[in-house]
N, CA, C and O atoms as a GROMACS GRO file, in nm:
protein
  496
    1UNK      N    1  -5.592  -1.536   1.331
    1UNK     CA    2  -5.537  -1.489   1.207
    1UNK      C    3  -5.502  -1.341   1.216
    1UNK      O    4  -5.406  -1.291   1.157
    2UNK      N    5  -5.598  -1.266   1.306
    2UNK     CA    6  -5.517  -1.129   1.313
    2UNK      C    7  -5.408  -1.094   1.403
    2UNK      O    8  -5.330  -0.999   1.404
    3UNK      N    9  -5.423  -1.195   1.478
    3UNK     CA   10  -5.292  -1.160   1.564
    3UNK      C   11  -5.165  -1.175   1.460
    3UNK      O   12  -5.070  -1.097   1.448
    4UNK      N   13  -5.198  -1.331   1.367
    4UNK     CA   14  -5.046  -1.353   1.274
    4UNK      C   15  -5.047  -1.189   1.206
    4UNK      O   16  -4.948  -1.127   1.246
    5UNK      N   17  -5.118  -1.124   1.131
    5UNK     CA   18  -5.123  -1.037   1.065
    5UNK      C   19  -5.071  -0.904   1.129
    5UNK      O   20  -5.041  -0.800   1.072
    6UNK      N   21  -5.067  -0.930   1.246
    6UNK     CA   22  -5.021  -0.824   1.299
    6UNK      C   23  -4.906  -0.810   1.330
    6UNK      O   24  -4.835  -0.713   1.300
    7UNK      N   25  -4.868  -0.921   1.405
    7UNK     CA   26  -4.690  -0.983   1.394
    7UNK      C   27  -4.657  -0.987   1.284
    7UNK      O   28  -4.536  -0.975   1.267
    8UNK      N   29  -4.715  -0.999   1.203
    8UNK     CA   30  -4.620  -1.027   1.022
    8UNK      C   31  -4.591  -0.803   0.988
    8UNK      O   32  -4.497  -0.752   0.929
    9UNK      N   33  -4.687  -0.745   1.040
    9UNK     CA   34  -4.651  -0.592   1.023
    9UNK      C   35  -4.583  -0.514   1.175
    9UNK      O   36  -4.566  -0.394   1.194
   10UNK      N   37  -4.561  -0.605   1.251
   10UNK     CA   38  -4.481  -0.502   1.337
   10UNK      C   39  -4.314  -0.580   1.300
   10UNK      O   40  -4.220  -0.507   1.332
   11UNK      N   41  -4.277  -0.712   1.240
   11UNK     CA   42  -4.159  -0.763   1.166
   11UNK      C   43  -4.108  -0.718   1.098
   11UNK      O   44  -3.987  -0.720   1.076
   12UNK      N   45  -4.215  -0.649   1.030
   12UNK     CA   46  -4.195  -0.593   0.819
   12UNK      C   47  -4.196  -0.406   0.930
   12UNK      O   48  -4.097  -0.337   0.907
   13UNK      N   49  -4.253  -0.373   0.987
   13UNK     CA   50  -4.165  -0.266   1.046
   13UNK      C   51  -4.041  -0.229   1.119
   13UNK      O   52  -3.999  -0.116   1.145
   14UNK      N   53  -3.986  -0.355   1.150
   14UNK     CA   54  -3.904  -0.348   1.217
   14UNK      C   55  -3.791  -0.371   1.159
   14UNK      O   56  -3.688  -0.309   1.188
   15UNK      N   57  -3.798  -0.446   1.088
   15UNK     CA   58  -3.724  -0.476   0.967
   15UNK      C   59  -3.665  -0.348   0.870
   15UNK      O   60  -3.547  -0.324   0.842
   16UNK      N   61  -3.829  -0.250   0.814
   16UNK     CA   62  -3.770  -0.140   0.788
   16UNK      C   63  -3.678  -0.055   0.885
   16UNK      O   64  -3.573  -0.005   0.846
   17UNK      N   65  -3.705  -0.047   0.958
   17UNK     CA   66  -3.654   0.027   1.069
   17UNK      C   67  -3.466   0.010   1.016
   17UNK      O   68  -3.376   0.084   0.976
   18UNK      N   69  -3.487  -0.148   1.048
   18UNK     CA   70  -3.308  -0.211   1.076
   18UNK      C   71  -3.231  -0.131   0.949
   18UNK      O   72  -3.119  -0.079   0.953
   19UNK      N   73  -3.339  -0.138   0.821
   19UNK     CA   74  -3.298  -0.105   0.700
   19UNK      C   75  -3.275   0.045   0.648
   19UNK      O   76  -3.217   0.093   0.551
   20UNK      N   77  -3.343   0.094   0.748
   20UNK     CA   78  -3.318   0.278   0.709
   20UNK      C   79  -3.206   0.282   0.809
   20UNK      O   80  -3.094   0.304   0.761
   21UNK      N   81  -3.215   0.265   0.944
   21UNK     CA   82  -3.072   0.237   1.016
   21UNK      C   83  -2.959   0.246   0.920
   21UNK      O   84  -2.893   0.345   0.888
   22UNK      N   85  -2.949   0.102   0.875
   22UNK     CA   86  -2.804   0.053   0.832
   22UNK      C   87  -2.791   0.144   0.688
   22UNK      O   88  -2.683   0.180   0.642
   23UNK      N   89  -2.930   0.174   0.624
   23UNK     CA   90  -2.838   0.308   0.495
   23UNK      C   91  -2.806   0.398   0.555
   23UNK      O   92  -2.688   0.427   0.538
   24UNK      N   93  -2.860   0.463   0.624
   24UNK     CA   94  -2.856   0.591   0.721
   24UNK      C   95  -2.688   0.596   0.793
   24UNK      O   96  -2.621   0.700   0.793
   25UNK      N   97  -2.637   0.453   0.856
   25UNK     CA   98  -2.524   0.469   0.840
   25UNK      C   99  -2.400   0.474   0.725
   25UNK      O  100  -2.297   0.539   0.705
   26UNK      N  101  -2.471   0.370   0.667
   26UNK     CA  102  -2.359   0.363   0.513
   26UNK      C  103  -2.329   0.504   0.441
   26UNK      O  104  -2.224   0.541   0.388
   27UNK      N  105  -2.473   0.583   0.455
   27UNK     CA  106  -2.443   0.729   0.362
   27UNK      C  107  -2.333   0.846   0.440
   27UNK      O  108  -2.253   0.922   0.386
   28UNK      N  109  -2.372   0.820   0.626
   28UNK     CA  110  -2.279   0.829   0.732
   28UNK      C  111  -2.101   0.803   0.723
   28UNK      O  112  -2.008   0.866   0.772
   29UNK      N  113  -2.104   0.717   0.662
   29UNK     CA  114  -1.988   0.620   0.658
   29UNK      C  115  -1.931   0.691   0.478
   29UNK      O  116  -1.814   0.719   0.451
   30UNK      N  117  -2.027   0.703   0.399
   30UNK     CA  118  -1.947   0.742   0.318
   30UNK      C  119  -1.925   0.899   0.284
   30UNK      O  120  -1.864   0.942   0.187
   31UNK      N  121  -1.968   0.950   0.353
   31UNK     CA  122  -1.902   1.071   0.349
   31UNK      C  123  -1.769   1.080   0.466
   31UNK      O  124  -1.657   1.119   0.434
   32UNK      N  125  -1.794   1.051   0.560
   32UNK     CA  126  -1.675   1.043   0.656
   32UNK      C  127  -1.550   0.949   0.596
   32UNK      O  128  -1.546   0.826   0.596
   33UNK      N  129  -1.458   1.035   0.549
   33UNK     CA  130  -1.366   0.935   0.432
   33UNK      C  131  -1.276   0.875   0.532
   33UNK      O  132  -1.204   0.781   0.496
   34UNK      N  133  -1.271   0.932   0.690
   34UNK     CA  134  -1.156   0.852   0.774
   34UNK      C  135  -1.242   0.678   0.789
   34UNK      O  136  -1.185   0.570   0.777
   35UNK      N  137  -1.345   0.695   0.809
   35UNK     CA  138  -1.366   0.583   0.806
   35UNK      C  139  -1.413   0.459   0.712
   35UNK      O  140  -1.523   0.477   0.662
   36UNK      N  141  -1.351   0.337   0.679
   36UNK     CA  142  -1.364   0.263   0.571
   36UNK      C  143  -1.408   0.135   0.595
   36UNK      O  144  -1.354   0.081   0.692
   37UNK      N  145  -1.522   0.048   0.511
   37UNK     CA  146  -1.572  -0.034   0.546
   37UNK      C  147  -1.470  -0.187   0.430
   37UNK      O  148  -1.465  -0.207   0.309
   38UNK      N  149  -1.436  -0.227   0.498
   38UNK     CA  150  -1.346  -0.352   0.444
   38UNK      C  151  -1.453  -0.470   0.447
   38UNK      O  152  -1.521  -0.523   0.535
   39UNK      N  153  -1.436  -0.489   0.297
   39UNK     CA  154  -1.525  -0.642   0.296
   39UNK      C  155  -1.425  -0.740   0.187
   39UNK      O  156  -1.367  -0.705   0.084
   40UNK      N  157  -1.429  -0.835   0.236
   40UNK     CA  158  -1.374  -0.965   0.127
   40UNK      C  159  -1.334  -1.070   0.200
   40UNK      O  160  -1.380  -1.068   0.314
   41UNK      N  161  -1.257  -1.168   0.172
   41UNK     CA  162  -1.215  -1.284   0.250
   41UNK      C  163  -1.110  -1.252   0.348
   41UNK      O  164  -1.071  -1.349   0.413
   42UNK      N  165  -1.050  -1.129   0.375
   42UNK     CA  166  -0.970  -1.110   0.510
   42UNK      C  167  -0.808  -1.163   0.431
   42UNK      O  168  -0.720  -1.155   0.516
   43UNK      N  169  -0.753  -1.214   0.293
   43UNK     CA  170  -0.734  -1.286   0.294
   43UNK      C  171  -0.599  -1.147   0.226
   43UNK      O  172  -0.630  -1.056   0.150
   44UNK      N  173  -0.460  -1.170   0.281
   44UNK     CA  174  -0.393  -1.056   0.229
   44UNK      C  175  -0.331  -1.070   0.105
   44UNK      O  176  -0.229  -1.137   0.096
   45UNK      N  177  -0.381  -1.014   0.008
   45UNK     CA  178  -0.279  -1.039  -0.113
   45UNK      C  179  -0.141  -1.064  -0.119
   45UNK      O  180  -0.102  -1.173  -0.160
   46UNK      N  181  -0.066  -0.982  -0.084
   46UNK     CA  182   0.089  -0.930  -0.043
   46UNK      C  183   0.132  -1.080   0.012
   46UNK      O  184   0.238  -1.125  -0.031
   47UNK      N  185   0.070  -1.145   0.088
   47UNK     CA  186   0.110  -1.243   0.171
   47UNK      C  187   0.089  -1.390   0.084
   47UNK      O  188   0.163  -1.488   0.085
   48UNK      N  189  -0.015  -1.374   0.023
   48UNK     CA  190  -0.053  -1.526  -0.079
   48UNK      C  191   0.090  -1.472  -0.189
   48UNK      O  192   0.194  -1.537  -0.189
   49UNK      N  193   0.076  -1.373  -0.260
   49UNK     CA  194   0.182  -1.372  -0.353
   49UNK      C  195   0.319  -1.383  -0.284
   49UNK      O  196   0.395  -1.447  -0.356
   50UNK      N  197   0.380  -1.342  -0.164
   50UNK     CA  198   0.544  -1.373  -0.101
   50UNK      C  199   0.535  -1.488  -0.104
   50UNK      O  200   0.608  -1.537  -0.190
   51UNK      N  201   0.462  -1.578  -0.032
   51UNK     CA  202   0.432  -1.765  -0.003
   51UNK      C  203   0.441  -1.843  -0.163
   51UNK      O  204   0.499  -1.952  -0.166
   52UNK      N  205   0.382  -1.786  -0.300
   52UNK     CA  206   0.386  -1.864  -0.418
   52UNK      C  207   0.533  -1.808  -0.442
   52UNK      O  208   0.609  -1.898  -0.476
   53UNK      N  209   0.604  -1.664  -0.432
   53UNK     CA  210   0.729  -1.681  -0.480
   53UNK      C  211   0.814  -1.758  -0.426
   53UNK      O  212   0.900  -1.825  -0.485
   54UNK      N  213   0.789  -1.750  -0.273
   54UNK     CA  214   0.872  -1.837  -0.210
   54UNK      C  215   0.869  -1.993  -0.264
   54UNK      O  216   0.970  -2.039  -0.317
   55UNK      N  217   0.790  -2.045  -0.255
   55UNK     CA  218   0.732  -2.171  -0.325
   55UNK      C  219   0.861  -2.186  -0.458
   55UNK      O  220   0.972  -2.234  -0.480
   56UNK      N  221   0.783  -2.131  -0.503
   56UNK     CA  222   0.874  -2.108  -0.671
   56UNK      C  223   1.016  -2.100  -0.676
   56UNK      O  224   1.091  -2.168  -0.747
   57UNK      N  225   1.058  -1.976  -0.562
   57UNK     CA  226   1.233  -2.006  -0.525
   57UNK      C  227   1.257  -2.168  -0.467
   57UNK      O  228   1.346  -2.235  -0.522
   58UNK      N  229   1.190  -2.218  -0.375
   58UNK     CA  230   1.232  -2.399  -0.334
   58UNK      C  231   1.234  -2.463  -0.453
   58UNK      O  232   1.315  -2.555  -0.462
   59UNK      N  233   1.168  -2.440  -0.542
   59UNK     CA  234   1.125  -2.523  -0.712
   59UNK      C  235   1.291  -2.491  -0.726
   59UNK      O  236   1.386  -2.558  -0.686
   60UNK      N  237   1.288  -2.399  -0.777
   60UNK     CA  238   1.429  -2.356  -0.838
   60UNK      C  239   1.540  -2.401  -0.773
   60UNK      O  240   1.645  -2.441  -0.823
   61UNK      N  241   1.510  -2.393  -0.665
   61UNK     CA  242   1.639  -2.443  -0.582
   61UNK      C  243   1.673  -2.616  -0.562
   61UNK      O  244   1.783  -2.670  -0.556
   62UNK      N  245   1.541  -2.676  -0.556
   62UNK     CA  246   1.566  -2.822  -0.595
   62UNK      C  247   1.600  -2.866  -0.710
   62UNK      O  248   1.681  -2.958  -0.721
   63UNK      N  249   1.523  -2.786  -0.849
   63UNK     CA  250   1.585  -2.832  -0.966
   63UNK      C  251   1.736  -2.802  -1.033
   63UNK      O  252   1.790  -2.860  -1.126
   64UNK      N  253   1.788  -2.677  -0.943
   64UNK     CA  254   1.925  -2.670  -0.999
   64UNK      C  255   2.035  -2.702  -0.907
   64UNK      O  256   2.154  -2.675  -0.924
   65UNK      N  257   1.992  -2.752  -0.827
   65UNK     CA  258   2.089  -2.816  -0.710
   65UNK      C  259   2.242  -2.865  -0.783
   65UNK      O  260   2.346  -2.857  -0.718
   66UNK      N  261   2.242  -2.905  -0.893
   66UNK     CA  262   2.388  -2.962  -0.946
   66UNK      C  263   2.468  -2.894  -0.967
   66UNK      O  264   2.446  -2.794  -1.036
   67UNK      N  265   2.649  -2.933  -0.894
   67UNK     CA  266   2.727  -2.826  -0.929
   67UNK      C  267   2.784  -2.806  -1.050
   67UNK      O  268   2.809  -2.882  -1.143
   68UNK      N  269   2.802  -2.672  -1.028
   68UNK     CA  270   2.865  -2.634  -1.193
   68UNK      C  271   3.015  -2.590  -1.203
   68UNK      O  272   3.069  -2.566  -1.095
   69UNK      N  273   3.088  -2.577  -1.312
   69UNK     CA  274   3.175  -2.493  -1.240
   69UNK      C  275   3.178  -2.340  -1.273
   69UNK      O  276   3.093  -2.286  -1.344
   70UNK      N  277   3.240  -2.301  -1.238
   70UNK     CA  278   3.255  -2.118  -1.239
   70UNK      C  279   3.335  -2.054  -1.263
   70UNK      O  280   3.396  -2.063  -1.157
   71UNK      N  281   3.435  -1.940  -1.368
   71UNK     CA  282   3.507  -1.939  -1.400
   71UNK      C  283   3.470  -1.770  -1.445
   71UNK      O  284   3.398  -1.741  -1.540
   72UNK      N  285   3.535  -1.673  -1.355
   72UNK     CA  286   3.543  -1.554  -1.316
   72UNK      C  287   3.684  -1.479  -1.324
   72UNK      O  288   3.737  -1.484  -1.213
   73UNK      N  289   3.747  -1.424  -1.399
   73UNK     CA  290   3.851  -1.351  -1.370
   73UNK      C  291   3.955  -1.450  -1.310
   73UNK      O  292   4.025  -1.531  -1.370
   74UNK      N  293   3.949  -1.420  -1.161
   74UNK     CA  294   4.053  -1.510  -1.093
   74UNK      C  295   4.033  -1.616  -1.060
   74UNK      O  296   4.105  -1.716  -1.060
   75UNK      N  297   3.868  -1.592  -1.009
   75UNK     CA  298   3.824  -1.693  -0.940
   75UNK      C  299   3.765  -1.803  -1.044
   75UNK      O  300   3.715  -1.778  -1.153
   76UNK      N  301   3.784  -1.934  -0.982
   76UNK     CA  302   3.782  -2.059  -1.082
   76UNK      C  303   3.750  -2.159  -0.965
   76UNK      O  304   3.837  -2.191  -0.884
   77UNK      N  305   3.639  -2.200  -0.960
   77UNK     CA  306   3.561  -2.287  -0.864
   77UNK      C  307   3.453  -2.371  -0.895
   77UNK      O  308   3.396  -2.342  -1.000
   78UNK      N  309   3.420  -2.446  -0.846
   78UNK     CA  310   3.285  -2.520  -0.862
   78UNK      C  311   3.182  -2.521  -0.741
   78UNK      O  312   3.198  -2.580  -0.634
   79UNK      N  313   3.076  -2.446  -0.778
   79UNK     CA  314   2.983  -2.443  -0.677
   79UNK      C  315   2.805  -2.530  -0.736
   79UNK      O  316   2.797  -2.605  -0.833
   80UNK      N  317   2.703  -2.496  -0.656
   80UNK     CA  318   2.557  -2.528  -0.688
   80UNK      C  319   2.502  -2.430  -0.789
   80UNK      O  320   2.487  -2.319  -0.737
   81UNK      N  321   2.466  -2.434  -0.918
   81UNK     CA  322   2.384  -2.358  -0.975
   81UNK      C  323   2.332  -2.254  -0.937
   81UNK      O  324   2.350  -2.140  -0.981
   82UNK      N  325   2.223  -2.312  -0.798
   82UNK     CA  326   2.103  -2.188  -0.750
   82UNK      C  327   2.226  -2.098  -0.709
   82UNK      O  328   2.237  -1.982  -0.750
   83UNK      N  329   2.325  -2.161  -0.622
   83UNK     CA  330   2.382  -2.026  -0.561
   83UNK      C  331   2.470  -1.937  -0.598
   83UNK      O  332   2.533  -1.864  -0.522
   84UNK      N  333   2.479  -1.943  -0.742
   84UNK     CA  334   2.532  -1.897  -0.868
   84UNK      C  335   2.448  -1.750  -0.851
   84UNK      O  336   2.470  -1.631  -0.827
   85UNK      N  337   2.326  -1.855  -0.883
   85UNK     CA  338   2.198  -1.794  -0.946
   85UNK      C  339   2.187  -1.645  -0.843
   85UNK      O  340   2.203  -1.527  -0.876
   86UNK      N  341   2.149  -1.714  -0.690
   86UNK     CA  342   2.117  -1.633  -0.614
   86UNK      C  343   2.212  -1.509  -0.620
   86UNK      O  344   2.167  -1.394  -0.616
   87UNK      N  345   2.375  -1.544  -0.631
   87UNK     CA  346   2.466  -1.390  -0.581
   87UNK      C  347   2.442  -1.363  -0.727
   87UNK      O  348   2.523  -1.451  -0.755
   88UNK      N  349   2.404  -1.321  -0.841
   88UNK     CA  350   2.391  -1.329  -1.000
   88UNK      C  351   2.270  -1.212  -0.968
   88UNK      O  352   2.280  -1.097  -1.011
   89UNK      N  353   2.152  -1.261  -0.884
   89UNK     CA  354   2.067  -1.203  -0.848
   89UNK      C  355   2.078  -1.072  -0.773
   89UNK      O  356   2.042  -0.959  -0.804
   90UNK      N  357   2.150  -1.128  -0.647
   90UNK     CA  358   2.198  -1.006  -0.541
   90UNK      C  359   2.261  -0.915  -0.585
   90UNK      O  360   2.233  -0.798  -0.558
   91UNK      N  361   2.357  -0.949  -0.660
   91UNK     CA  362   2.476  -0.825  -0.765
   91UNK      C  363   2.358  -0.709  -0.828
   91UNK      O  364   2.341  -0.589  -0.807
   92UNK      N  365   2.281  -0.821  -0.926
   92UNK     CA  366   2.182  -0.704  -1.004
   92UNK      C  367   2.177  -0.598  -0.937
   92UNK      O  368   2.234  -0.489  -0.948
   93UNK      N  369   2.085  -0.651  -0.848
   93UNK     CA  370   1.977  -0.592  -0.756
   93UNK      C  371   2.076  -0.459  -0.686
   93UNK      O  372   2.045  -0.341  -0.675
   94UNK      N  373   2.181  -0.516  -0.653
   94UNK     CA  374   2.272  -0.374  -0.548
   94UNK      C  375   2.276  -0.272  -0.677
   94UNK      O  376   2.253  -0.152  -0.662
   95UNK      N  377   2.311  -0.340  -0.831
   95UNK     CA  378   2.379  -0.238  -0.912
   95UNK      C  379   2.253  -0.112  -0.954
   95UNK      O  380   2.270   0.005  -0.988
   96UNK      N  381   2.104  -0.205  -0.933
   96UNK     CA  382   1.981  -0.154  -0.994
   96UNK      C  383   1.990  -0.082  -0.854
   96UNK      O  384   2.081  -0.034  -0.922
   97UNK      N  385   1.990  -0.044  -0.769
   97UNK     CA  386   1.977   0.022  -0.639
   97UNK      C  387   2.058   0.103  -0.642
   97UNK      O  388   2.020   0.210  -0.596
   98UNK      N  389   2.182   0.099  -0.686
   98UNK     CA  390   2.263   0.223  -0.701
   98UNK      C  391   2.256   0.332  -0.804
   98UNK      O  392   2.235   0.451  -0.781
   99UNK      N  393   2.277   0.267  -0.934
   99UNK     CA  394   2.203   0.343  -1.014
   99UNK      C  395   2.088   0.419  -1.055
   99UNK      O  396   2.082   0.508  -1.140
  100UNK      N  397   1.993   0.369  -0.980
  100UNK     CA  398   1.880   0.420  -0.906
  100UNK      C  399   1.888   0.510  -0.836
  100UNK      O  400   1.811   0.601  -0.868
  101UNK      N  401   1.963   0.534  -0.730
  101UNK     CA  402   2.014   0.612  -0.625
  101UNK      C  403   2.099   0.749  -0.678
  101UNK      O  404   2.066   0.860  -0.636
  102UNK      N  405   2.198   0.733  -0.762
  102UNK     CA  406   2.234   0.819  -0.891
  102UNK      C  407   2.160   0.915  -1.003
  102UNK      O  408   2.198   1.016  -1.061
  103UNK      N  409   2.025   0.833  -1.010
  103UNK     CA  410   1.937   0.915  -1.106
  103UNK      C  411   1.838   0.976  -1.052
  103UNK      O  412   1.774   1.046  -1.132
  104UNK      N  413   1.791   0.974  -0.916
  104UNK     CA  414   1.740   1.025  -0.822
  104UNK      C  415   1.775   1.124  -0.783
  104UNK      O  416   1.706   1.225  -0.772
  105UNK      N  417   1.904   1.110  -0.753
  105UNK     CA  418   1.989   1.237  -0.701
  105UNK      C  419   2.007   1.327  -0.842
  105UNK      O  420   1.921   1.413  -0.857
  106UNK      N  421   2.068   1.320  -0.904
  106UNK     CA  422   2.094   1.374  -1.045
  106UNK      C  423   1.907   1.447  -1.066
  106UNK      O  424   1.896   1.569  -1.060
  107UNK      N  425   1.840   1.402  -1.079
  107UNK     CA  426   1.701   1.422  -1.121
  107UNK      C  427   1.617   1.578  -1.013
  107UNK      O  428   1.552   1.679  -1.041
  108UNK      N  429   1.670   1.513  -0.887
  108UNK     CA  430   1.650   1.602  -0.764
  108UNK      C  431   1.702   1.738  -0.767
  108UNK      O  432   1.640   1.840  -0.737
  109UNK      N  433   1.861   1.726  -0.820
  109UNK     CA  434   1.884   1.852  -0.765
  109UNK      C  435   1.897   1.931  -0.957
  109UNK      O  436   1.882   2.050  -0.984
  110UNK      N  437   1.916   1.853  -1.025
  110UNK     CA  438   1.817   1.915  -1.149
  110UNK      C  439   1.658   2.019  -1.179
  110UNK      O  440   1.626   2.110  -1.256
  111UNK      N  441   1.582   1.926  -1.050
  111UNK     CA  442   1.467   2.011  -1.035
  111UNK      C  443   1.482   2.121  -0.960
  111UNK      O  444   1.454   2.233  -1.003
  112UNK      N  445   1.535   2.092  -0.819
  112UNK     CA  446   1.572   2.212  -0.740
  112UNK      C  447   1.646   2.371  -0.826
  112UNK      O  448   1.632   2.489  -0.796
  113UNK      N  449   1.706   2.320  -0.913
  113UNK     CA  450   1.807   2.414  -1.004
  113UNK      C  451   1.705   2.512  -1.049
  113UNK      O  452   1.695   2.628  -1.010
  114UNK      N  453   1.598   2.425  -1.176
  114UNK     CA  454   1.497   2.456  -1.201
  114UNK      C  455   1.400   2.541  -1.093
  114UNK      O  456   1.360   2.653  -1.125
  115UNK      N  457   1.370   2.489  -0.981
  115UNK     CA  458   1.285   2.584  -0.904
  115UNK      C  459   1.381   2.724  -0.850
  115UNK      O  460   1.325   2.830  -0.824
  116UNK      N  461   1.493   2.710  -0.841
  116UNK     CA  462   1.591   2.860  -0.772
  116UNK      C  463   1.567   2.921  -0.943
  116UNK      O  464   1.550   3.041  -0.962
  117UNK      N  465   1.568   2.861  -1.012
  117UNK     CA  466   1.557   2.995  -1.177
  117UNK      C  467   1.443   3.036  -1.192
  117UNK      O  468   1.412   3.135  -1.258
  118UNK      N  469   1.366   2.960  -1.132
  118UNK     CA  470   1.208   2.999  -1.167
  118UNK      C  471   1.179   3.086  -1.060
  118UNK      O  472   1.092   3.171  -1.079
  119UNK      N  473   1.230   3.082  -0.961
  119UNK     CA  474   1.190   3.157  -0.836
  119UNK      C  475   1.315   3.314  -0.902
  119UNK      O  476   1.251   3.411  -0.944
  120UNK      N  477   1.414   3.324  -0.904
  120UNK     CA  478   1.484   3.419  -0.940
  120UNK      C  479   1.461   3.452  -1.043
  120UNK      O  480   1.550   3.537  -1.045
  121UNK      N  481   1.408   3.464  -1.155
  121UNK     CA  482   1.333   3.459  -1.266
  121UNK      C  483   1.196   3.599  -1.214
  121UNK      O  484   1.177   3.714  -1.254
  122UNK      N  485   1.125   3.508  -1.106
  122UNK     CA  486   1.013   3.569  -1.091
  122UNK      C  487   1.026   3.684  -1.023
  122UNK      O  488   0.928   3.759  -1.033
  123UNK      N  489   1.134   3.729  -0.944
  123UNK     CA  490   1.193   3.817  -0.842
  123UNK      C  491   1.221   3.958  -0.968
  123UNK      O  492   1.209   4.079  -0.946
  124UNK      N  493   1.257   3.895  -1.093
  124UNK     CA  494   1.329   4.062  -1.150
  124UNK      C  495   1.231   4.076  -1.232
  124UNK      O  496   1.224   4.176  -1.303
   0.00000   0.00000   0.00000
């Protein structure tokens, strides 16, 4: 019985041991901000959400498969819904990118203006 008793306290020391170790690193670890401890299912967000949109675009694309017709200025045709849909989409998207690109610039050299008055400003 003293031998168990004795193995049961060199375990429960060793054990502490493992346990001041591993805080001893964690407090290690959190001050050193280059290094970061990642825990969770490994599982990438970014990547589950592209795969359900994608998903969701095939939905869309099987349910509007029927052609329609189309009737544009000159152009007067009959095509598939989705692919209506899709260049409907693509258009946005270039016009939101340009305009974007416009108010950026506009915004940019607005500030710059602002910093040469503030800087010449501070000079007299």
């Amino acid at each position: 019985m003293a031998q168990t008793e004795a193995g049961d306290e060199s375990r429960d020391r060793t054990t502490d041991e493992a346990r001041d170790t591993k805080s001893a690193q964690r407090e290690s670890t959190a001050t050193d901000e280059s290094v970061r401890d990642y825990r969770g299912t490994g599982i990438v967000w970014g990547g589950v959400l592209v795969l359900v949109l994608a998903l969701g675009l095939i939905i869309v694309a099987f349910q509007n498969s029927q052609d329609v017709e189309f009737d544009f200025l000159w152009i007067d045709t009959t095509a598939p819904l989705v692919l209506i849909l899709a260049i409907t989409i693509a258009v946005a998207v270039v016009i939101d990118e340009i305009v974007g690109f416009v108010w950026r610039r506009r915004r940019r050299s607005r500030l710059r203006d602002r910093e040469e008055l503030k800087r010449l400003r501070s000079k007299s």
